[in-house]
C-alpha positions in Angstrom: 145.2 98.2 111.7 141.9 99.4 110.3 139.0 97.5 111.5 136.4 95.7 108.8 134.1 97.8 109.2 133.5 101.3 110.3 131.7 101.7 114.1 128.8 103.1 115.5 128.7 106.6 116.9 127.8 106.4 120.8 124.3 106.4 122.0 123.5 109.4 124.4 120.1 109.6 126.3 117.6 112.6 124.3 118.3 116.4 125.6 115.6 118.9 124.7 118.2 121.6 124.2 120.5 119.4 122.0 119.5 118.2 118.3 117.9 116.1 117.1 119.7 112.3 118.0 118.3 110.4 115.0 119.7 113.2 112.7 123.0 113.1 114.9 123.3 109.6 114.6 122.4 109.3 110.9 125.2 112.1 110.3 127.9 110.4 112.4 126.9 107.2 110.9 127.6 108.6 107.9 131.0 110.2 108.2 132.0 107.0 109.9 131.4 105.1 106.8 133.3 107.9 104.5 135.9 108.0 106.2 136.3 104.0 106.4 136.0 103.6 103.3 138.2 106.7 102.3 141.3 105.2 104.5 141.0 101.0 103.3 140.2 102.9 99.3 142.0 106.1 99.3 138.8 107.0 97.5 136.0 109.5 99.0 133.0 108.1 97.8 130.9 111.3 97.7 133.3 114.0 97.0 131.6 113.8 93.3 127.9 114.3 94.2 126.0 117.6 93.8 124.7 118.7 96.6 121.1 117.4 95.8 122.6 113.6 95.0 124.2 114.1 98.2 121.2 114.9 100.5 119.4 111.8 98.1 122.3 109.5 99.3 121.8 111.0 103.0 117.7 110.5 103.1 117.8 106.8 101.4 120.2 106.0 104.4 118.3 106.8 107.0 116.0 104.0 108.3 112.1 103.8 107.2 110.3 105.7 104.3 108.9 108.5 105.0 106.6 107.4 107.5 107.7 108.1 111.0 108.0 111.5 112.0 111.5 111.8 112.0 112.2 110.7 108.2 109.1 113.2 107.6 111.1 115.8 109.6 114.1 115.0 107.7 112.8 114.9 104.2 111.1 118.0 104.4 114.2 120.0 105.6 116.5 118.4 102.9 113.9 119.2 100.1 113.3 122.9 101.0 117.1 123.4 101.7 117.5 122.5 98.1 114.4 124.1 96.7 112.8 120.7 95.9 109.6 119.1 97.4 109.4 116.5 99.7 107.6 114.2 97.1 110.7 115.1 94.6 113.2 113.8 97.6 110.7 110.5 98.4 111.0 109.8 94.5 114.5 110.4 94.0 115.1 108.2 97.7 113.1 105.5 96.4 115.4 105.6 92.8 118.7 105.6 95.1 118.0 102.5 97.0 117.4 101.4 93.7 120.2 101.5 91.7 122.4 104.2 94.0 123.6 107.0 92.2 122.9 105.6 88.4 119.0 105.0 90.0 118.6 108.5 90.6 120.4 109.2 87.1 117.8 106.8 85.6 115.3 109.0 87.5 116.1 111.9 86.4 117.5 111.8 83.0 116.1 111.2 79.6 118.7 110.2 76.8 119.0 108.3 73.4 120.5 105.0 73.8 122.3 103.4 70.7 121.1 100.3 68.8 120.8 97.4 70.6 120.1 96.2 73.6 116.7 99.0 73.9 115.8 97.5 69.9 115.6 94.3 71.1 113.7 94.6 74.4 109.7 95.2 72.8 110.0 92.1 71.0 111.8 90.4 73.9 108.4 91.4 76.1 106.2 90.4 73.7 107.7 87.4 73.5 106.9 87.0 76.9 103.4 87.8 76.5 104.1 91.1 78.3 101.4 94.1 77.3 103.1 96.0 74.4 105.2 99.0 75.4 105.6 102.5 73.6 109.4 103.7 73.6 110.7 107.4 74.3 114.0 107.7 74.4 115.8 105.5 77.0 111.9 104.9 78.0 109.2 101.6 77.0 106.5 102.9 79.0 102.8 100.8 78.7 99.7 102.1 81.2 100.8 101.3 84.4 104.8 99.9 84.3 107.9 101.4 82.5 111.4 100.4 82.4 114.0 102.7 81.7 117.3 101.8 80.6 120.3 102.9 82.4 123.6 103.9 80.9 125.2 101.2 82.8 123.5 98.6 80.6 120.2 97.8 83.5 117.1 98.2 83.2 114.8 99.7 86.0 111.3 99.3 86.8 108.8 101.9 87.5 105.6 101.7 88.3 102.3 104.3 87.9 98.3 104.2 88.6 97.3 102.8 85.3 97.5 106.2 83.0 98.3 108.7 85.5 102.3 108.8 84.2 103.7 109.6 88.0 106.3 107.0 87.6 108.2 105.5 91.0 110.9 103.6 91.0 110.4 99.7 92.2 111.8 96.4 92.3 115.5 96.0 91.3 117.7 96.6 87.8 118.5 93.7 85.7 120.0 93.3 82.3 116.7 91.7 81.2 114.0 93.8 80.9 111.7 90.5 81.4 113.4 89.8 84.5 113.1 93.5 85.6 109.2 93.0 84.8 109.0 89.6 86.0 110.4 91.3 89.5 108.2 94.0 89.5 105.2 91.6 89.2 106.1 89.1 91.3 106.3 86.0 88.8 
């Protein structure tokens, strides 16, 4: 029988000569978990990732965020193995433990949602006596929050120093965009 979950990888004591253990352990880890889930699904869970999503999905894993010098360490080798900077892989981290894989789509990609749900969200806010947003595509962006809307029907919040437009992802989707806000500001 298959056991609920998948197992740990064995701890072994630090060897100068070997690799690094976090990274060992984070990739066994890893591999564990695919192939757990692979034999109780019959599905491979990230056999449809690029190989940037991938290294996202590998980074937001590992423990921390960015501060220790192993998640340093890490981030920077994933970002220059896929030409991308370490600030580009901390961004597109934070939008994966967001909203996993449609987090780092929301990230990443601008589109034209139909009639609906986005038309009715700036009223909705205002309603609220939120600050009033200006839209861009799948964007309602005001000086220092946005929400983007996600093809999966969430909203996700972002957040900026007031006019600077370097959004990061925070807080967690919700089909509301006054919850996703209320979340963001802690009401």
């Amino acid at each position: 029988p298959l056991p609920d979950r998948p197992g740990r990888p064995a701890v072994f004591p630090p060897d100068p000569a070997a690799p690094d253990p976090l990274a060992l352990d984070l990739l066994a880890t890893e591999a564990a978990a695919r192939a757990h889930a692979f034999l109780t699904t019959g599905l491979d869970p990230v056999a449809a990732l690029t190989p940037w999503q991938d290294a996202v999905r590998l980074a937001a894993a590992h423990p921390g965020s960015g501060l220790t010098a192993s998640t340093r360490a890490l981030y920077r080798g994933l970002a220059q193995a896929l030409d991308r900077t370490p600030t580009d892989l901390a961004r597109a981290v934070a939008a994966w433990r967001q909203g996993g894989a449609e987090g780092l789509a929301v990230l990443e990609e601008a589109w034209d949602p139909p009639a609906g749900p986005f038309d009715r969200a700036r009223p909705a806010l205002l309603a609220a006596g939120l600050p009033a947003f200006r839209p861009w595509r799948n964007r309602l962006s005001a000086s220092s929050l946005q929400l983007r809307l996600g093809r999966d029907g969430l909203w996700y919040g972002y957040e900026s120093d007031a006019d600077r437009e370097d959004w990061w992802p925070r807080g967690h989707p919700d089909p509301d965009p006054v919850g996703t806000l209320d979340g963001l500001l802690g009401r």
